[in-house]
N, C-alpha and C positions, 0 to 999 in steps of 0.2 A: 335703174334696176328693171329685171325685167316683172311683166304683171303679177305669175304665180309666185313670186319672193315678195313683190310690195303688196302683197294679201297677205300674207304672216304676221302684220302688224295692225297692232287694234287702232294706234292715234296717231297722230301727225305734227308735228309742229314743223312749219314749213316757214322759214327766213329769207329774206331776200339779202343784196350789198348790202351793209351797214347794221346788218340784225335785226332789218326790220320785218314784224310779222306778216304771212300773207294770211297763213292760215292755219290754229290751233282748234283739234277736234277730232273725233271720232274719223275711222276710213271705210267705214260700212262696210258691208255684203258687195263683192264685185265693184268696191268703192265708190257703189253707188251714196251714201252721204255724201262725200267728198265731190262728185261731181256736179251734184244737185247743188253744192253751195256757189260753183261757179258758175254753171247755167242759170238759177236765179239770178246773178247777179250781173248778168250780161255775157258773159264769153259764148260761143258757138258751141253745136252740141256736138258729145263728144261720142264718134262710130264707135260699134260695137266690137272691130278690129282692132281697136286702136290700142295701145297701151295707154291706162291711166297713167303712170307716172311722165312717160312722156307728155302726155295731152297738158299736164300740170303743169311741167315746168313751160310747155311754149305757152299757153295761155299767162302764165306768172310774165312773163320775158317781156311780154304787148308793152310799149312803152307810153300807148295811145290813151291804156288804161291803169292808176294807179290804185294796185289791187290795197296797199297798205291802207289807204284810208278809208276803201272801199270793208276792209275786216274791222278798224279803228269804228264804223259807224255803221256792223251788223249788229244783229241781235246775240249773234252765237259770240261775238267779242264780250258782247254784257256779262253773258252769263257763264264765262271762264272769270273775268270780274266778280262776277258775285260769290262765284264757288270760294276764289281766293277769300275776299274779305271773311266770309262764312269761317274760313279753317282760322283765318286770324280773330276771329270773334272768340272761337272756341279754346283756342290757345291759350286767350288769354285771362281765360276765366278758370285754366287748369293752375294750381299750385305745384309750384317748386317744389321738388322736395327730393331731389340729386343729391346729395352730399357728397356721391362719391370724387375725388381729388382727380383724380384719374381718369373722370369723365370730360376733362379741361384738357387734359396731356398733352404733349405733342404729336404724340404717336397714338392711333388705335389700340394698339395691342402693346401688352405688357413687354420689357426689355428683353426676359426669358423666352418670350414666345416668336419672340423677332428674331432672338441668335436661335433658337430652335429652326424655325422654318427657315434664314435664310442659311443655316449650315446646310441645310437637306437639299436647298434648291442648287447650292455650290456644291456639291459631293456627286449632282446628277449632272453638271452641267462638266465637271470632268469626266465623269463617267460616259459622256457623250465625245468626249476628246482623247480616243484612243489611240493616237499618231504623239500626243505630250507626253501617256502614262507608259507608253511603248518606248520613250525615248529613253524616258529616266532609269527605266529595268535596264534595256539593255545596254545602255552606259555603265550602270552596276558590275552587271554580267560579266561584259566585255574587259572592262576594267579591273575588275579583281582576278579574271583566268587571267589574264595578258602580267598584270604583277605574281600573283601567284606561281604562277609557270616559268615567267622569268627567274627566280628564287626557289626554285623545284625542290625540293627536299634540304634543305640547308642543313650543310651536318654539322658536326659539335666542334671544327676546329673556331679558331677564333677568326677567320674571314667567316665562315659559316653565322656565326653569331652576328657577324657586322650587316651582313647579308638580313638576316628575320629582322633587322634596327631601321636597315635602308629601307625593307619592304613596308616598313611603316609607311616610313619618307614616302612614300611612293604611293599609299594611299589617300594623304592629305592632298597630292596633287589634283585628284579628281573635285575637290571643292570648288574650285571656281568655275568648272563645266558643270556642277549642279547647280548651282547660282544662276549662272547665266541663264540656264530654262527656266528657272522659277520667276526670275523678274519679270519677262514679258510675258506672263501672265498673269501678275498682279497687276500689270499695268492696264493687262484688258479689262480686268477684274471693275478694276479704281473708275476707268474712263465711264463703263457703264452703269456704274452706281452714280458716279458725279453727275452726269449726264441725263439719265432718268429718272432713279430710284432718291436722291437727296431734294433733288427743287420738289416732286411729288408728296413729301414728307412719308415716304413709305415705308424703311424703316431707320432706326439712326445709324451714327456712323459706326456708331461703336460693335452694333453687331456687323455689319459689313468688317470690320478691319479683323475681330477676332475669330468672324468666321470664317476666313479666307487662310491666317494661323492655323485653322483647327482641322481643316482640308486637305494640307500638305502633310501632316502626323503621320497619318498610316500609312502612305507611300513613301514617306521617308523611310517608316521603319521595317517596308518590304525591299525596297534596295538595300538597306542595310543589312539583313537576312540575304540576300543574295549575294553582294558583297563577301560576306564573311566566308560563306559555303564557297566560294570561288578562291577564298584568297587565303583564309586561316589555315585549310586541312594543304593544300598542297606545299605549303611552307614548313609546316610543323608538325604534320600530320596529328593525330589522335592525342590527344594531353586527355586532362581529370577532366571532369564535368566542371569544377569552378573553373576552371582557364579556360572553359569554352565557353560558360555562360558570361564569364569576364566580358572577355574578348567581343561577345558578341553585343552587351550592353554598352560597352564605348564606342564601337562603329554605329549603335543605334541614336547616341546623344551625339554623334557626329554628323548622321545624315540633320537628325534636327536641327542641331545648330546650323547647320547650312543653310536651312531652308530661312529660319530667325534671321539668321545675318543678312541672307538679301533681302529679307523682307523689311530690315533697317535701313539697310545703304535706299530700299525705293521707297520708303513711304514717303518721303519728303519733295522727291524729285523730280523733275516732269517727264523722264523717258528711261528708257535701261541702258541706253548709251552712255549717258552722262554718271546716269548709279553704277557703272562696269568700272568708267576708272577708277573712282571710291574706293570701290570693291576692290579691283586689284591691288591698289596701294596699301589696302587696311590689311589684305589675307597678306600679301609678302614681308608685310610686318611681322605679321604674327608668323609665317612660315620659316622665315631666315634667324629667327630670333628662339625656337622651338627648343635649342639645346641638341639637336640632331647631326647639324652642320656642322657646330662648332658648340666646343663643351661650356658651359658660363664661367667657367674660371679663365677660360682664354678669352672672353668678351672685353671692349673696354670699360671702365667703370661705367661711363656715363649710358653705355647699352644695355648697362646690366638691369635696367627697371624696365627693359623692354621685356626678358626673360622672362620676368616675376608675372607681368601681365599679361603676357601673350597666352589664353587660352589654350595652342596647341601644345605649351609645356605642361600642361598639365595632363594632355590627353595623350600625348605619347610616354610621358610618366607612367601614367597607369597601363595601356597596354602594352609597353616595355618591359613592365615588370612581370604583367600576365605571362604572357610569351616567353620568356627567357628566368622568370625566377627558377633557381635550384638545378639549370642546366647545367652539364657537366661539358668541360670543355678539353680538350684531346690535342694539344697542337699538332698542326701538320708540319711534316720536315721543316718547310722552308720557314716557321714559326719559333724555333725553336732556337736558344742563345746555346751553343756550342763551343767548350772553351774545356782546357786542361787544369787537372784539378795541382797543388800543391806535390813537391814528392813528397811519397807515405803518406799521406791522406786521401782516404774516398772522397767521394763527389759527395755525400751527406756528412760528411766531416765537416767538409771543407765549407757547405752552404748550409747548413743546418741551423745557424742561427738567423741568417739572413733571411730563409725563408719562414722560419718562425713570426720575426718580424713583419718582414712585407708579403707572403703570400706565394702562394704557387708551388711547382714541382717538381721533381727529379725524375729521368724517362730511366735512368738507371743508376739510382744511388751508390748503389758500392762499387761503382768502377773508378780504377785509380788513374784511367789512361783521358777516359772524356767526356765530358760532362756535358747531359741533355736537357736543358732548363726549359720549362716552361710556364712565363708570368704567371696562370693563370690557371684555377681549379676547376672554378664556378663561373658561370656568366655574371651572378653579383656584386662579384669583386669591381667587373668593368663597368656594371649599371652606375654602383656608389660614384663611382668617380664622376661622373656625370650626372649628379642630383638624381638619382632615381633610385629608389627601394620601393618594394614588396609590400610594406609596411602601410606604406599610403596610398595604395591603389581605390581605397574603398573613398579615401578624403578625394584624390582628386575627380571620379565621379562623378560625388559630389557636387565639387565645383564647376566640372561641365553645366550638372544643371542648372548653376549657378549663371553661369554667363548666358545659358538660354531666355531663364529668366529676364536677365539683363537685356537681353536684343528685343525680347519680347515688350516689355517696359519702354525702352526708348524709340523703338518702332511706332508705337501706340503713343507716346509723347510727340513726338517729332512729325506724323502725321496729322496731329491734333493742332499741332505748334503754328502749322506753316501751314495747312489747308481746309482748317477748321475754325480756327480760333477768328474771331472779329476784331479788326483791331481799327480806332478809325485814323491813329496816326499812319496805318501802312497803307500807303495809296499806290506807293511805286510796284515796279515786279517783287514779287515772289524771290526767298533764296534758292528756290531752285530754277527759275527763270535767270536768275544772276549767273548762276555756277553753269548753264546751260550755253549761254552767252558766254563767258570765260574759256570753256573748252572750244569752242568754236572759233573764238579767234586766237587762242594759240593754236589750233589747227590749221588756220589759213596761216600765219604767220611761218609756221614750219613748213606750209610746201613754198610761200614763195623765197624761203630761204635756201630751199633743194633747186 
């Protein structure tokens, strides 16, 4: 260092290889103590040009001269000696009298004050990553004008309505491109806490794992706000205040669920590659299985517990019902079942009980020559058929934040399970070092079969 910085320092403890002392003490005025212990003790005097710390370490270096034993048998080694024993003399005539539990812990600071400070130190540390929070908006953004626009004003015939059903469809697909940015950087997240923050005992895991959950909330729930603004009004324009506030609380337990669920498929797993296939396998379960595609009466039995479980039937339940309850449906020409009625009978004559029965309506009931049917009054009618009412939009909500919960819980297990837990039967890898190895060689396996 250079002199005016090694003057900032009042003492010295100066080590040589192997941690042996050369010299503990005071660095004086223009470090003259410090010189005066090596010139007494034979080394050459040191110019007034010169820098002490250099002059220090080459005098240390001499191999001629063994300065360790040379401090081992001054006077100033004694009485670093003596000071110690002194503080352990006094020590140990002070009484105990800690009780506090807490003063043993493992941690300095209390659990609260650990997820306190390190949520704050995660909240700056994206806020310093304006290229990740830039990505996620404008993925949002982009995302919901690009469906939205696609589905431009959907009018009331019944494509129209299948049309607001698909644009659902169509904003589930963005889940797995929110995923995917989230993982790799929990994984920055993990590496840096395992790496520094856990062997230091700085703070547990536990706030690390829920502070990193409690980081991605509010930008979940400003994508989701963008999201909606891009995709709700251009589809459906303007509804009541509840179907907009609906509407906009399912896209918000949607971005979080996203954010949960990858943060389940990575806690366990040693990279985001390996957690991607997971991930896509567990969303296309749940995607294909939604009730959107295909209605659950056309399922086969044995898929029908896919239906029931798949969170996104729940979440397009509810916003299916927001969006389309109580809409009035119009067919357009080519919608319409067109057929001659009875002779002497109108077309309400003729269908008047059958549509009592099953629903829907006449484009011109008293005409005797031909008849303009159309299935369909309400978009309700077509919801019911397809497990969806009105009724249960507020249960399945709910259950979104149900399944949050869930990811949240077995993310925090699963990460506990496999990268926390001591176990001394498990010597071998890791299951995610297994599943890591796994994909890697069905990887190589399928290009040397290309």
């Amino acid at each position: 260092p250079s002199a005016v910085l090694f003057q900032q320092f009042d003492r010295l403890l100066f080590l040589r290889k192997g941690g042996q002392t050369v010299y503990f003490g005071p660095i004086g005025k223009n470090s003259r103590t410090l010189l005066d212990y090596f010139e007494s003790n034979g080394s050459r005097k040191c110019d007034d040009e010169e820098n002490p710390a250099e002059f220090m370490l080459e005098v240390a270096g001499n191999k001629d001269h063994d300065w360790h034993e040379t401090w081992k048998a001054s006077p100033e080694a004694q009485g670093v000696q003596e000071g110690i024993d002194e503080i352990h003399k006094e020590r140990s005539q002070v009484e105990e009298t800690d009780n506090d539990a807490s003063a043993h812990a493992e941690f300095a600071m209390p659990f609260s004050q650990q997820l306190t400070e390190v949520t704050i130190r995660v909240f700056q540390q994206y806020w310093r990553m304006p290229s990740y929070i830039m990505a996620k908006f404008l993925l949002s953004i982009v995302a919901g004008l690009f469906i939205g626009f696609s589905f431009f004003a959907a009018d009331t015939s019944q494509q129209g309505m299948q049309n607001v059903l698909f644009s659902i469809f169509m904003v589930t697909t963005i889940f797995t491109s929110l995923v995917q940015q989230i993982m790799p950087m929990f994984v920055s997240q993990r590496e840096l806490y395992e790496v520094r923050e856990k062997p230091s005992k700085a703070y547990s895991w536990k706030a690390f794992f829920i502070a990193n959950i409690i980081v991605e909330i509010p930008y979940q729930i400003m994508a989701a706000i963008f999201t909606w603004a891009c995709f709700y009004y251009p589809v459906v324009g303007v509804q009541s205040s509840e179907r907009q506030g609906l509407v906009l609380f399912f896209l918000i337990v949607f971005m979080i669920f996203a954010s949960t669920f990858g943060q389940m498929c990575i806690a366990a797993l040693p990279d985001a590659q390996t957690a991607s296939a997971i991930l896509t396998l567990l969303f296309s379960m749940t995607l294909i299985f939604n009730g959107v595609m295909q209605s659950p009466t056309a399922l086969p039995g044995f898929w029908i517990f896919m239906y029931r479980v798949s969170p996104l039937t729940y979440w397009v339940g509810g916003i299916a019902a927001a969006l389309l309850h109580g809409r009035a449906v119009e067919c357009a020409q080519a919608e319409l079942s067109i057929f001659p009625p009875p002779a002497g009978q109108t077309c309400q004559q003729y269908m008047g009980a059958y549509i009592s029965a099953a629903g829907g309506k006449l484009s011109d009931p008293g005409s005797t020559t031909e008849c303009s049917y159309c299935a369909l009054t309400v978009a309700d009618q077509y919801l019911a058929s397809v497990g969806i009412s009105w009724t249960t939009r507020w249960r399945n909500l709910g259950l979104m934040f149900a399944y949050i919960a869930f990811n949240i819980f077995m993310a925090t297990f699963l990460y506990w399970f496999f990268r926390v837990r001591k176990s001394k039967k498990s010597k071998g890898p890791g299951l995610g070092e297994k599943v890591q190895k796994s994909m890697q060689w069905l990887t190589r396996k399928g290009k040397k079969q290309q």
